[in-house]
Biopython code that builds the backbone (N, CA, C, O; Angstrom):
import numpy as np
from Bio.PDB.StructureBuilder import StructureBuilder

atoms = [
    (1, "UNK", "N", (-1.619, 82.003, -77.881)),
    (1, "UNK", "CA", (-2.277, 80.721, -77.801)),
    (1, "UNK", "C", (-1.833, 80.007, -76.521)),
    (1, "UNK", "O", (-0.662, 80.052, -76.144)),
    (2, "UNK", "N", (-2.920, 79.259, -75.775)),
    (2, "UNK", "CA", (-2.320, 78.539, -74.722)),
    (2, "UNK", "C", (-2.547, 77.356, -74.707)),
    (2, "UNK", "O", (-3.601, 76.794, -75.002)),
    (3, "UNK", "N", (-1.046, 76.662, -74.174)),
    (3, "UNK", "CA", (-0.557, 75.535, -75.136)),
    (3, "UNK", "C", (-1.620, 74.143, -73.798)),
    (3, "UNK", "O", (-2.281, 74.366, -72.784)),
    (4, "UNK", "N", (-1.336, 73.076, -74.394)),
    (4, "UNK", "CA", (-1.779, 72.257, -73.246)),
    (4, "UNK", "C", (-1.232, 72.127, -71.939)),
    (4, "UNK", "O", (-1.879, 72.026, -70.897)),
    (5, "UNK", "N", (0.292, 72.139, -72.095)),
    (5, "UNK", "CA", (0.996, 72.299, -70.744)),
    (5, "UNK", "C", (0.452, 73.271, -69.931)),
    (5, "UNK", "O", (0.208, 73.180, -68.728)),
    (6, "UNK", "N", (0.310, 74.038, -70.536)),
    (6, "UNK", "CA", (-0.453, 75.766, -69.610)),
    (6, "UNK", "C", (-1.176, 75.770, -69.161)),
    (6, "UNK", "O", (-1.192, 76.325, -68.063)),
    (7, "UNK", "N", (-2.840, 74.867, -69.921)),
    (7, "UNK", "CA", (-3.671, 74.225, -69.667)),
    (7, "UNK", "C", (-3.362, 73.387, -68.426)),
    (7, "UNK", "O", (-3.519, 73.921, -67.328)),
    (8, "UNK", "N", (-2.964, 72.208, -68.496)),
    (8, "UNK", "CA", (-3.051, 71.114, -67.485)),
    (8, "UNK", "C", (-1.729, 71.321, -65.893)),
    (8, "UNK", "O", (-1.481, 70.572, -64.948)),
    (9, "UNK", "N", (-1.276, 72.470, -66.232)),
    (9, "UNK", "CA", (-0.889, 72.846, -64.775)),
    (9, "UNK", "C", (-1.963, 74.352, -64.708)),
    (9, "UNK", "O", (-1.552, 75.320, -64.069)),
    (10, "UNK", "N", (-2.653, 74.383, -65.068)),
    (10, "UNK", "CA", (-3.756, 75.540, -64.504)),
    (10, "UNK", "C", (-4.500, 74.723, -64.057)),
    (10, "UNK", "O", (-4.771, 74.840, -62.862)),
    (11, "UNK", "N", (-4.910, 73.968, -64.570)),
    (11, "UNK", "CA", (-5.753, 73.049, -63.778)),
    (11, "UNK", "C", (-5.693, 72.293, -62.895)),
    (11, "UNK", "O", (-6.692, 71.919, -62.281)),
    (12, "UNK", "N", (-4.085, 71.772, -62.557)),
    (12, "UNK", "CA", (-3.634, 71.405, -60.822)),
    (12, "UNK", "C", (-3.695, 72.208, -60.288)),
    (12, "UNK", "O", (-4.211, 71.833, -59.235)),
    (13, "UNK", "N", (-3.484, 73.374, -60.224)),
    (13, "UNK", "CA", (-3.742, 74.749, -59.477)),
    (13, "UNK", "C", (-5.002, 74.962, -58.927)),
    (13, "UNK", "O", (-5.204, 75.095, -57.720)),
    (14, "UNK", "N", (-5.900, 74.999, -59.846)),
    (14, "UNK", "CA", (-7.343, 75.485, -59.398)),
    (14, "UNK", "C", (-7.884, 74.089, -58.765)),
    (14, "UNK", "O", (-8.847, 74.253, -58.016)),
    (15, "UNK", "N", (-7.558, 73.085, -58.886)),
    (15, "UNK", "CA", (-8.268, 71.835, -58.648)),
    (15, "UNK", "C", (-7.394, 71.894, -56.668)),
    (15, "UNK", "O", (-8.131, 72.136, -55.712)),
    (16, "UNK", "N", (-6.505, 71.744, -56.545)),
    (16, "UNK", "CA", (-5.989, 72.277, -55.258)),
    (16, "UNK", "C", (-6.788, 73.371, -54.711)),
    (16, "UNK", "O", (-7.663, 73.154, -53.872)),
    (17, "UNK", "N", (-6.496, 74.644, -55.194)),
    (17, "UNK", "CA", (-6.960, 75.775, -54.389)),
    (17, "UNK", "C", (-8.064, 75.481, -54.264)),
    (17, "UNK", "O", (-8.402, 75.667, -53.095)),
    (18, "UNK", "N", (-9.314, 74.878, -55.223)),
    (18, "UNK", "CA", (-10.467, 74.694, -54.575)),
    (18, "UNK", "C", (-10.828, 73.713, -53.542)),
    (18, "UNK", "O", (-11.699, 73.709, -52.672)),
    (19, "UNK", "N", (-9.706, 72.698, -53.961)),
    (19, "UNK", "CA", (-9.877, 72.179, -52.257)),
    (19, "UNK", "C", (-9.542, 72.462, -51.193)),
    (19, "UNK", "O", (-10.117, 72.037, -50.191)),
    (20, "UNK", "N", (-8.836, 73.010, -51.175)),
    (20, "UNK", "CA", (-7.912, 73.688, -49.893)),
    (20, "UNK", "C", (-9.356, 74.250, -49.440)),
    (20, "UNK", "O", (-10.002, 73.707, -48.544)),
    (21, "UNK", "N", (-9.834, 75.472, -50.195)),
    (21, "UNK", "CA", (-10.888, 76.414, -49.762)),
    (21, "UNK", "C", (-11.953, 75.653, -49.151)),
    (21, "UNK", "O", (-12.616, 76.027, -48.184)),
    (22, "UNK", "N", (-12.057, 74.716, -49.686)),
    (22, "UNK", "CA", (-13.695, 73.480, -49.784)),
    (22, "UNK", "C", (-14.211, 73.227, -48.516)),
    (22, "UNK", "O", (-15.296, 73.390, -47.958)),
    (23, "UNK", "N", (-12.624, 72.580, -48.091)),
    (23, "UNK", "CA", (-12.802, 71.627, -47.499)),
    (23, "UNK", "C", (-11.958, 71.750, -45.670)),
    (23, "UNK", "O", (-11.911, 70.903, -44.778)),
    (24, "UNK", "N", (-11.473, 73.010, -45.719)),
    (24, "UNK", "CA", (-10.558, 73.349, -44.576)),
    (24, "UNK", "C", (-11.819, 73.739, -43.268)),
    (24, "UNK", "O", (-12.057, 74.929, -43.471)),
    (25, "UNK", "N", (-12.131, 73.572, -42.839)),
    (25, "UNK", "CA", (-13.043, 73.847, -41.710)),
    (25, "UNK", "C", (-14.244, 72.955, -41.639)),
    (25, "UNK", "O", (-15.407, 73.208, -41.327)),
    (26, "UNK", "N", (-13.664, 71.857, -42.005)),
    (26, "UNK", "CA", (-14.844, 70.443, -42.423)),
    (26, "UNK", "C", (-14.422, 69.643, -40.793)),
    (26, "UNK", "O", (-13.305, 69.449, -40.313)),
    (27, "UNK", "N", (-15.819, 69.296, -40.221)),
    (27, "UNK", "CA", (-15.481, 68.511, -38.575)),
    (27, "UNK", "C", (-14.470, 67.477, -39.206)),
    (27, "UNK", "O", (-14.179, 67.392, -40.399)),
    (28, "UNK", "N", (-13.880, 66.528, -37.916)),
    (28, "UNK", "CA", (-13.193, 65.466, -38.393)),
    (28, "UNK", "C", (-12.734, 65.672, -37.302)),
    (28, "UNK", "O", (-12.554, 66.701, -36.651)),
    (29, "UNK", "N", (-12.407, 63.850, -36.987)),
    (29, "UNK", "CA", (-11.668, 63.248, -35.537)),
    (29, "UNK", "C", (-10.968, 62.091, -36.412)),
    (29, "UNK", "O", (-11.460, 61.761, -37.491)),
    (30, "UNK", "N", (-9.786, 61.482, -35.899)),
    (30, "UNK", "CA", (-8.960, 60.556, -36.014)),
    (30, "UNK", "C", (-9.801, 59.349, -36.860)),
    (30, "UNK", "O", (-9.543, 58.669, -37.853)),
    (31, "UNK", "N", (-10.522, 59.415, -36.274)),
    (31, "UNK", "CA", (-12.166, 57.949, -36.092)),
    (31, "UNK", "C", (-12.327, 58.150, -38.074)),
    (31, "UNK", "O", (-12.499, 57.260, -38.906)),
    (32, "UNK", "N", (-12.187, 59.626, -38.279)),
    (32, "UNK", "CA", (-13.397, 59.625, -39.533)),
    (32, "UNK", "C", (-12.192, 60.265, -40.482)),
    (32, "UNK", "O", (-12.728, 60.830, -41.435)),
    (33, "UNK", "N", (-11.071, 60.344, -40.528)),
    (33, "UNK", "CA", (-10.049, 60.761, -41.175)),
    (33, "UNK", "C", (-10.076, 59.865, -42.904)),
    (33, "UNK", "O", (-10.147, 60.507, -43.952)),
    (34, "UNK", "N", (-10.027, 58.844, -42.871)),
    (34, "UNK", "CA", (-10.190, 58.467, -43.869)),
    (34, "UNK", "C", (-11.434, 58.237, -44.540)),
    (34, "UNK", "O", (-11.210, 58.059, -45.738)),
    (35, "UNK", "N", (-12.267, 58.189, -44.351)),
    (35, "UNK", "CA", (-13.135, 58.862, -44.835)),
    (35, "UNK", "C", (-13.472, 59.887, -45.599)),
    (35, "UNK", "O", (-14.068, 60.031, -46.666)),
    (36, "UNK", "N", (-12.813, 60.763, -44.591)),
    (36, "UNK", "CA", (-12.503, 62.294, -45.520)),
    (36, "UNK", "C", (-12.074, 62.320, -46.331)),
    (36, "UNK", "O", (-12.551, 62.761, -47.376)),
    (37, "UNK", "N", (-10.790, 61.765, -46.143)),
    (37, "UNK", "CA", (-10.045, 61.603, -47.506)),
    (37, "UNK", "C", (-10.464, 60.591, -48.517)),
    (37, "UNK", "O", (-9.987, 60.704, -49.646)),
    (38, "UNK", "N", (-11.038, 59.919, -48.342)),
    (38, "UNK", "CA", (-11.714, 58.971, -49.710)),
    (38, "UNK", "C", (-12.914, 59.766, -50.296)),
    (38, "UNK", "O", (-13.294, 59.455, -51.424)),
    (39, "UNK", "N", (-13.538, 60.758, -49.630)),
    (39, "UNK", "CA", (-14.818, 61.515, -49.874)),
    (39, "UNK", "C", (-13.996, 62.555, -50.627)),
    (39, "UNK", "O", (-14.559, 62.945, -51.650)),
    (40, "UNK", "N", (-12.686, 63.157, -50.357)),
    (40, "UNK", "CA", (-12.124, 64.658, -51.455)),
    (40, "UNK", "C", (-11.499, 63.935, -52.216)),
    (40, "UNK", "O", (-11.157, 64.514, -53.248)),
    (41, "UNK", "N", (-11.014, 62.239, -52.088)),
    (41, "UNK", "CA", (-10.317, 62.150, -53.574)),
    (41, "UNK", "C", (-11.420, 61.341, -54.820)),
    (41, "UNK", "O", (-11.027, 60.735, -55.817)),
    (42, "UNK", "N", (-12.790, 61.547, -54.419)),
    (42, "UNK", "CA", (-13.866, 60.935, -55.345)),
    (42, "UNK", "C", (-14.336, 61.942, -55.446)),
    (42, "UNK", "O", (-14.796, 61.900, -56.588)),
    (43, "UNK", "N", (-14.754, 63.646, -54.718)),
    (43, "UNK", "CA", (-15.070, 64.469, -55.226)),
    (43, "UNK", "C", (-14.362, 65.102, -55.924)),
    (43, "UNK", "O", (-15.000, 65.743, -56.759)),
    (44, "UNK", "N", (-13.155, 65.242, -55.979)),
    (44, "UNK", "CA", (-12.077, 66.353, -56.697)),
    (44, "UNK", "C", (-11.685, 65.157, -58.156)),
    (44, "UNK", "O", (-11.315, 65.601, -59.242)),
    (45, "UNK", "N", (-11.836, 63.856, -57.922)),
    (45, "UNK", "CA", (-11.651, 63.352, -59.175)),
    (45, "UNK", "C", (-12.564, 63.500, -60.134)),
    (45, "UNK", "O", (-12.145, 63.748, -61.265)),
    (46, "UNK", "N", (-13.868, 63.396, -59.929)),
    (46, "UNK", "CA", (-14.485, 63.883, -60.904)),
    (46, "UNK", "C", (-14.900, 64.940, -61.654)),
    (46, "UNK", "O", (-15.898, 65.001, -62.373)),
    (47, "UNK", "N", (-14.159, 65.683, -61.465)),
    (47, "UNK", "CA", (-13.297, 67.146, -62.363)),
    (47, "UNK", "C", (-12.738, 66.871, -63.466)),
    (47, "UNK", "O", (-11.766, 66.118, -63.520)),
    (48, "UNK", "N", (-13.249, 67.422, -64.481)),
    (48, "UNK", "CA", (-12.547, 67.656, -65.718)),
    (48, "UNK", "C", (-11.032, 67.505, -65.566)),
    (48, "UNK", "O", (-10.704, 68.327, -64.711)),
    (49, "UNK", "N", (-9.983, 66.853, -65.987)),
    (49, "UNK", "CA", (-8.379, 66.663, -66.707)),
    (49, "UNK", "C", (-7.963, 66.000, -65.110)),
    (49, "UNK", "O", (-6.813, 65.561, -65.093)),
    (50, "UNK", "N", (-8.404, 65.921, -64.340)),
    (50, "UNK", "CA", (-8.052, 64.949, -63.180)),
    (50, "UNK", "C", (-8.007, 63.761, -63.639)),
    (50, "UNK", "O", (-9.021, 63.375, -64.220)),
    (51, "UNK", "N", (-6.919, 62.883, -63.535)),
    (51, "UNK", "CA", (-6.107, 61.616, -63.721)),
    (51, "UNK", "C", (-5.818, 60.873, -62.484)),
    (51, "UNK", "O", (-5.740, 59.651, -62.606)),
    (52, "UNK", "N", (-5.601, 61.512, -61.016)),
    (52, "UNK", "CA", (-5.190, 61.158, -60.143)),
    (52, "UNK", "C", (-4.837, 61.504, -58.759)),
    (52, "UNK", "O", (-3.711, 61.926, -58.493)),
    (53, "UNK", "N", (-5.894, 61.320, -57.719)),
    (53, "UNK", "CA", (-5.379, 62.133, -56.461)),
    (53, "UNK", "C", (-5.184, 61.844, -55.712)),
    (53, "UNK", "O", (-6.111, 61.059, -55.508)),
    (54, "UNK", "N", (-4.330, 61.796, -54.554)),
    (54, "UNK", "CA", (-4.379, 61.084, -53.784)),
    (54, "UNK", "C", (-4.080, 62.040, -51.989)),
    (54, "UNK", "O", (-3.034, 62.647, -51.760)),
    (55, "UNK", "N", (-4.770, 61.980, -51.387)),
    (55, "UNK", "CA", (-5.546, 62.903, -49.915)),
    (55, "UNK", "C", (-5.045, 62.203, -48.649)),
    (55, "UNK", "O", (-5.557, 61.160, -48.244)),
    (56, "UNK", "N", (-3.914, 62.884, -47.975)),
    (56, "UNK", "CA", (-3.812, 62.122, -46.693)),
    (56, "UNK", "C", (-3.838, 63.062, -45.655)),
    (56, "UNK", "O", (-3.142, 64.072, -45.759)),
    (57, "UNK", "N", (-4.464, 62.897, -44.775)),
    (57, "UNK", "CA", (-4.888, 64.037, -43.574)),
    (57, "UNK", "C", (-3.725, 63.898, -42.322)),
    (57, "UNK", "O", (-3.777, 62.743, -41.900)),
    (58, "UNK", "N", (-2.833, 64.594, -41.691)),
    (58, "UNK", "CA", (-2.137, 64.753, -40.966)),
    (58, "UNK", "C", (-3.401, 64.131, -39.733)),
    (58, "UNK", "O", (-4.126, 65.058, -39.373)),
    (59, "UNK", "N", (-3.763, 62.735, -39.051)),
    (59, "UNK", "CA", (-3.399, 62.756, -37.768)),
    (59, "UNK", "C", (-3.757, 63.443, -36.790)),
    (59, "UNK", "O", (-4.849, 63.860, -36.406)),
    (60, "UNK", "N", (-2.299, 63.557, -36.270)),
    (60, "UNK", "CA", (-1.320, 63.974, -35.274)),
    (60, "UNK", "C", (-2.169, 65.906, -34.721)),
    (60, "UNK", "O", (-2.168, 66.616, -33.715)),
    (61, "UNK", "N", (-2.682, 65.958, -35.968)),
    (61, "UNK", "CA", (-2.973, 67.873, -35.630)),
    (61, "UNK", "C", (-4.072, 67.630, -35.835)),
    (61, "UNK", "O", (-4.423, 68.350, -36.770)),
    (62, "UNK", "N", (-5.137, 66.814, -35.402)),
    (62, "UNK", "CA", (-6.036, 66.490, -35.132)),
    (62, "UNK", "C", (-6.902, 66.716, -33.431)),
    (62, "UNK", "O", (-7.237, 65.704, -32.815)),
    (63, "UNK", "N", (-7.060, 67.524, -33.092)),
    (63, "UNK", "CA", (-6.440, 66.973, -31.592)),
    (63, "UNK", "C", (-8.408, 68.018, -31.424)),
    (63, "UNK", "O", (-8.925, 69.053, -31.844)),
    (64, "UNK", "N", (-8.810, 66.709, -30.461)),
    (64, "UNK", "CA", (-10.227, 66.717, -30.368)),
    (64, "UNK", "C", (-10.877, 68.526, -29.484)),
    (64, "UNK", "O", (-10.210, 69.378, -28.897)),
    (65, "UNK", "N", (-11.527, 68.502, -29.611)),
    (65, "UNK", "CA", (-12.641, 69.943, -29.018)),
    (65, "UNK", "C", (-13.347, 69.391, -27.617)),
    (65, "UNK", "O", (-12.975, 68.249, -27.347)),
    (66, "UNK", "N", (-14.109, 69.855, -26.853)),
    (66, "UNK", "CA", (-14.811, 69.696, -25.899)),
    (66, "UNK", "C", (-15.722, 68.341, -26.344)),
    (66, "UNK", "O", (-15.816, 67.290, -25.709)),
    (67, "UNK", "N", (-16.282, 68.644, -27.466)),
    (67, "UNK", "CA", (-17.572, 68.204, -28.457)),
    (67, "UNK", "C", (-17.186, 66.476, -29.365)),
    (67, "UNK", "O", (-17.895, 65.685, -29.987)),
    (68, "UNK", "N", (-15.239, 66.522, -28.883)),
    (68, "UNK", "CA", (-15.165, 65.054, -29.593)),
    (68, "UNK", "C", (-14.635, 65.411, -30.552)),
    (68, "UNK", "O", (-14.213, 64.366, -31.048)),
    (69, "UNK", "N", (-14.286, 66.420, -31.340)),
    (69, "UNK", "CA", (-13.868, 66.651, -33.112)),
    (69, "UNK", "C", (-13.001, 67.786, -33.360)),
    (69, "UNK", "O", (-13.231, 68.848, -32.782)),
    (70, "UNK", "N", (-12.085, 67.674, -34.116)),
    (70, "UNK", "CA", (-11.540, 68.802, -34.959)),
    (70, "UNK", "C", (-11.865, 69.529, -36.031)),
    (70, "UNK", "O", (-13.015, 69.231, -36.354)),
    (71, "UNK", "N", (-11.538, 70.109, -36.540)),
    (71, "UNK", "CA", (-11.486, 71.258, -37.315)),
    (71, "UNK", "C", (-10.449, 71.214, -38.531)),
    (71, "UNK", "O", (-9.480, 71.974, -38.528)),
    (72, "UNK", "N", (-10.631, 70.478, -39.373)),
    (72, "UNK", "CA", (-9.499, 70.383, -40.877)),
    (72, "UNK", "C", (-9.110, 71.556, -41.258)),
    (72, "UNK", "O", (-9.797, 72.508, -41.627)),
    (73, "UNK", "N", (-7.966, 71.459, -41.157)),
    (73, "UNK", "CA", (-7.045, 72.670, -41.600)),
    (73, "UNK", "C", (-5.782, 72.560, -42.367)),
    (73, "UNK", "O", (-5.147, 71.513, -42.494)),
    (74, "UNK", "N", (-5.385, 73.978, -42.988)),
    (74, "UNK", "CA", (-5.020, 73.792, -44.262)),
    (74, "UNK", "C", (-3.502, 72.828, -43.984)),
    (74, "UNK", "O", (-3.062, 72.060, -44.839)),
    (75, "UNK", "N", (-2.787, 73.073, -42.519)),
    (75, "UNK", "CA", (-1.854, 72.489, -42.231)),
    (75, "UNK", "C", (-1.893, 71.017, -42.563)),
    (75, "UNK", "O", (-0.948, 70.428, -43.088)),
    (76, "UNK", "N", (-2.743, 70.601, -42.315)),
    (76, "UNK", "CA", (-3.095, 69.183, -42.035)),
    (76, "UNK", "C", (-3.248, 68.194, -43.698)),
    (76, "UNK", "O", (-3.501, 66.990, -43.736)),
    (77, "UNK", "N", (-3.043, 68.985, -44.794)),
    (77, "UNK", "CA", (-3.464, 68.327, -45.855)),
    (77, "UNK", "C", (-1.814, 67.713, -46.909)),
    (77, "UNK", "O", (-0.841, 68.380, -47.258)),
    (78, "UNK", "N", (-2.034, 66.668, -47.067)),
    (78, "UNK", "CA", (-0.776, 66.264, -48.040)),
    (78, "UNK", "C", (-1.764, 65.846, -49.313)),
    (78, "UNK", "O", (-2.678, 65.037, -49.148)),
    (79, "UNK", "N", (-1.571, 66.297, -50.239)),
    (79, "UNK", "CA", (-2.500, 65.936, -50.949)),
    (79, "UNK", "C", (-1.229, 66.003, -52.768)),
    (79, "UNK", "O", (-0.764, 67.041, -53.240)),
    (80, "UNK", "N", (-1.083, 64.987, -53.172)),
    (80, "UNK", "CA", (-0.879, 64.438, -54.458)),
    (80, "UNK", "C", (-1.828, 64.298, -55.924)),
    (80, "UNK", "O", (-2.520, 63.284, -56.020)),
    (81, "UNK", "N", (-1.859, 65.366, -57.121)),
    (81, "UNK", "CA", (-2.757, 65.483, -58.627)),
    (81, "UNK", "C", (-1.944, 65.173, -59.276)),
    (81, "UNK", "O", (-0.734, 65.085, -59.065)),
    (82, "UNK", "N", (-2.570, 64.967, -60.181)),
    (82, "UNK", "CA", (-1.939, 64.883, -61.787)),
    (82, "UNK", "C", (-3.009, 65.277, -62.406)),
    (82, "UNK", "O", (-4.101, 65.110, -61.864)),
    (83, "UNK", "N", (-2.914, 65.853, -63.609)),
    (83, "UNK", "CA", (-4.044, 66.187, -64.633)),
    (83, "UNK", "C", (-3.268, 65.853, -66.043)),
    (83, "UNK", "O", (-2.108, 65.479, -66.219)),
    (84, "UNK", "N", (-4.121, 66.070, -66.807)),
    (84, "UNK", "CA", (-4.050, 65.515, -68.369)),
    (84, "UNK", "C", (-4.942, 66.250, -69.424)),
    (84, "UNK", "O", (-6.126, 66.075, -69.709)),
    (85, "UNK", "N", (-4.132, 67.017, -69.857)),
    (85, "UNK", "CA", (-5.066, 67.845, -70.942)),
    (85, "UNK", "C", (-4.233, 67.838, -72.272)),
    (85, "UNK", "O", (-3.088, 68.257, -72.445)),
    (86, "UNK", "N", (-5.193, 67.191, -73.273)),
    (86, "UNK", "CA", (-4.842, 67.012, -74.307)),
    (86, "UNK", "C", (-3.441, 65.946, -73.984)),
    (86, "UNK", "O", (-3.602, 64.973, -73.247)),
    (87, "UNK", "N", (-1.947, 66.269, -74.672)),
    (87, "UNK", "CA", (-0.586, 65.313, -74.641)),
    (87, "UNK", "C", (0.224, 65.708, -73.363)),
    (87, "UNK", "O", (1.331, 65.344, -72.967)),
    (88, "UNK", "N", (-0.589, 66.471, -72.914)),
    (88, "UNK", "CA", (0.713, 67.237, -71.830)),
    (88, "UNK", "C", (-0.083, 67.162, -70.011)),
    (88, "UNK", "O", (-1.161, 67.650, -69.669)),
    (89, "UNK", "N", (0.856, 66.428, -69.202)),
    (89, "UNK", "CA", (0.580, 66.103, -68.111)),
    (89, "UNK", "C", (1.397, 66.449, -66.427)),
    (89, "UNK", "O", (2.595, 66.311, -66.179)),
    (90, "UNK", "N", (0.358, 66.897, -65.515)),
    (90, "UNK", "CA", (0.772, 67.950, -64.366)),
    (90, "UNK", "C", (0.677, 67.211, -63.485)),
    (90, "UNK", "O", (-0.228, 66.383, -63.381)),
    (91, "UNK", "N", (1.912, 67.433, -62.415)),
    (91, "UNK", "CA", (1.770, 66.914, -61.096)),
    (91, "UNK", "C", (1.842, 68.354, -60.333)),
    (91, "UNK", "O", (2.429, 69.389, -60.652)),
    (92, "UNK", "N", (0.925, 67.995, -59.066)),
    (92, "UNK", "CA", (1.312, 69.222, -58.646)),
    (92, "UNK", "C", (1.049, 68.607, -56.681)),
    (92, "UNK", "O", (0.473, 67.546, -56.438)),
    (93, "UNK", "N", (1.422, 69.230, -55.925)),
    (93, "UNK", "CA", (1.342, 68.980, -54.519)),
    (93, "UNK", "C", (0.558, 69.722, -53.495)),
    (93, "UNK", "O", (1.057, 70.837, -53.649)),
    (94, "UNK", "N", (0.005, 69.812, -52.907)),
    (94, "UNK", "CA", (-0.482, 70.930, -51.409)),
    (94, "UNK", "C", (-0.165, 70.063, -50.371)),
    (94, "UNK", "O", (-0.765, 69.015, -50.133)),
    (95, "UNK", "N", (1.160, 70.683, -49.510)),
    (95, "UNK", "CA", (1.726, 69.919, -48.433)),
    (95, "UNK", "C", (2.120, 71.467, -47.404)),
    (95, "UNK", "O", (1.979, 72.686, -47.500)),
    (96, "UNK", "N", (2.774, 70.286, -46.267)),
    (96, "UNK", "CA", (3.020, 71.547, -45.543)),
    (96, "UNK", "C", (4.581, 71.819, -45.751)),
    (96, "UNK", "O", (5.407, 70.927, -45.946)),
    (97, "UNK", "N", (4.841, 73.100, -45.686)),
    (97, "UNK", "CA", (6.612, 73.222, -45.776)),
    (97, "UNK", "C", (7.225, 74.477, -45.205)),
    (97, "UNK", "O", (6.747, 75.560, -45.546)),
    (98, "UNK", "N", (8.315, 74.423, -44.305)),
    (98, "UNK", "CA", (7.947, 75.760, -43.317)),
    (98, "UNK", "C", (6.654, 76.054, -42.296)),
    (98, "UNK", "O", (6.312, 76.960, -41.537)),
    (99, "UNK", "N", (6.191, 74.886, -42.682)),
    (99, "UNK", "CA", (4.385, 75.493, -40.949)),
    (99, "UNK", "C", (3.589, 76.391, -42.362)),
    (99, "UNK", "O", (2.698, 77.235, -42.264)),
    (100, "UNK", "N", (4.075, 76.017, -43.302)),
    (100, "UNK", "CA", (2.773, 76.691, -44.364)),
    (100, "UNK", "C", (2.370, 75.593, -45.977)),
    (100, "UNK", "O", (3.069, 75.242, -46.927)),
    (101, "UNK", "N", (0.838, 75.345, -45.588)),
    (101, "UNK", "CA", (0.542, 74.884, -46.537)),
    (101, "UNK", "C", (0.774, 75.186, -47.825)),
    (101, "UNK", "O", (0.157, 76.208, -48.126)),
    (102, "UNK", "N", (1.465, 74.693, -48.813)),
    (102, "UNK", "CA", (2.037, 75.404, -49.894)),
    (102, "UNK", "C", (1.723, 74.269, -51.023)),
    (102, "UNK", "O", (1.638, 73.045, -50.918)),
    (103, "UNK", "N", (1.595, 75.068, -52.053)),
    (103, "UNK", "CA", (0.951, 74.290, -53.632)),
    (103, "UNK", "C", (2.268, 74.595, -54.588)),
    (103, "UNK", "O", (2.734, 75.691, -54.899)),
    (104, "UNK", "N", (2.714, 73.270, -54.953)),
    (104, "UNK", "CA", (3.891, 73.305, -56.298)),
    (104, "UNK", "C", (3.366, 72.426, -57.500)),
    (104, "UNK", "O", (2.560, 71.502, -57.384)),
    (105, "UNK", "N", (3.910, 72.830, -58.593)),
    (105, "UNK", "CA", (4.028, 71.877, -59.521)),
    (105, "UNK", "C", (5.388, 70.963, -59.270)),
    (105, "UNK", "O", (6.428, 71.534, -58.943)),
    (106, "UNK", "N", (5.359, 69.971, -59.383)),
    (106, "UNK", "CA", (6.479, 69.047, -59.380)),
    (106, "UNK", "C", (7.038, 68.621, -60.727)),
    (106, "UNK", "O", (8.249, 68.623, -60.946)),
    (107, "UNK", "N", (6.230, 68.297, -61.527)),
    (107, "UNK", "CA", (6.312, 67.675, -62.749)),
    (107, "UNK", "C", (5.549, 68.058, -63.619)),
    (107, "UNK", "O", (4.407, 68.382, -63.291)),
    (108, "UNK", "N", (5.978, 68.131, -65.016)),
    (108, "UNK", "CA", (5.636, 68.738, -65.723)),
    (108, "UNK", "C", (5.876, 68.363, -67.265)),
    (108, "UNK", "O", (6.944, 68.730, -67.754)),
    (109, "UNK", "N", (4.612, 67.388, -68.381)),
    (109, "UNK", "CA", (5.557, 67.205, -69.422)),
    (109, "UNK", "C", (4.104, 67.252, -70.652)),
    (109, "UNK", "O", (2.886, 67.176, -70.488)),
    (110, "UNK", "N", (4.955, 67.409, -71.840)),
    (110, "UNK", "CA", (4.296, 67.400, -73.364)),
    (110, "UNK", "C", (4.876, 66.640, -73.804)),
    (110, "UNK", "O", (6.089, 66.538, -73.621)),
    (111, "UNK", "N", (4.152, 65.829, -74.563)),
    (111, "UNK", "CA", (4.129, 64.583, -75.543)),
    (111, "UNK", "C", (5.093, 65.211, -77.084)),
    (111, "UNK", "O", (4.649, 66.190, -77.685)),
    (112, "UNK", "N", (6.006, 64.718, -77.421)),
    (112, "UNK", "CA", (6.866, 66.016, -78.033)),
    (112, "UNK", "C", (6.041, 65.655, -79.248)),
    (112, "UNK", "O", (5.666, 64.505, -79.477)),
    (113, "UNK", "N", (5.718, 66.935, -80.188)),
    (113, "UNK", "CA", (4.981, 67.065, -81.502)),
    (113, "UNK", "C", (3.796, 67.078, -81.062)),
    (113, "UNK", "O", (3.180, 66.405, -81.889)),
    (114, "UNK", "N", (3.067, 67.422, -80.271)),
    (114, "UNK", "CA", (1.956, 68.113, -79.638)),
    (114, "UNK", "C", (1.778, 69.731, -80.098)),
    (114, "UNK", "O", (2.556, 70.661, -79.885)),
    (115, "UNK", "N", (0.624, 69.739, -80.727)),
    (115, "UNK", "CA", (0.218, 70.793, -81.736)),
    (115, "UNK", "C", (-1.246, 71.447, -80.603)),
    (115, "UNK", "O", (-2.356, 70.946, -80.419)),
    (116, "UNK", "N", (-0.637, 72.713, -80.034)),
    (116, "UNK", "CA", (-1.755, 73.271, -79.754)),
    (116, "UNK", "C", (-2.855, 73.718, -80.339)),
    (116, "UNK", "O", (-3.054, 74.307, -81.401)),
    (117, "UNK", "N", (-3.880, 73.160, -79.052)),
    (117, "UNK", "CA", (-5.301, 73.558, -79.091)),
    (117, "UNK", "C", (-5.487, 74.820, -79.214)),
    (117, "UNK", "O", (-6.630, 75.274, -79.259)),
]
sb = StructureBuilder()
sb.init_structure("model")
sb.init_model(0)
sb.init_chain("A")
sb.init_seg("    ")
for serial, (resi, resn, name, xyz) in enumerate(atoms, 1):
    if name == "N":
        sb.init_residue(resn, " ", resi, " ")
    sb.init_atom(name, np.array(xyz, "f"), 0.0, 1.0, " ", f" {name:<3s}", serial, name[0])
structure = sb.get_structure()
């Protein structure tokens, strides 16, 4: 049986990796940065057991093309979830660490006497 905890950090997982995938080769200049990020944390919130996201675009590694714009990449993403399935609730991260975008759970909890689904 899989419990809710199992549940709601599978689902910070996939809710990350699909953004990572989504959204990494999306134009963007300094100018339109937030934007972006208010556009992936209203699309990725309205996902099933999403509670909370929060999207900040590195800046700095932004650095313009011939054409005026960059190229979003996976380096460039700090991005903060939580999900909520059923009593039991996930934080999880996609930041950079080592020069590599990397996805953790941070936190992790069940409502004690939580009877799996």
């Amino acid at each position: 049986m899989i419990t809710d905890r199992e549940k709601a950090a599978f689902e910070a997982g996939i809710k990350l990796g699909a953004l990572y995938h989504q959204f990494v080769g999306t134009p963007i200049a300094r100018e339109t940065a937030g934007a972006v990020e208010t556009a992936i944390e209203q699309a990725v919130g309205l996902q099933p057991f999403v509670q909370e996201i929060t999207v900040r675009l590195n800046r700095e590694m932004m650095v313009s093309n011939r054409f005026g714009y960059s190229e979003l990449a996976g380096k460039m993403f700090d991005v903060a979830i939580r999900t909520e399935v059923g009593a039991a609730s996930c934080r999880a991260t996609l930041r950079l660490e080592d020069d590599y975008p990397m996805m953790a759970i941070t936190e992790i909890h069940e409502a004690p006497g939580n009877t799996d689904h």
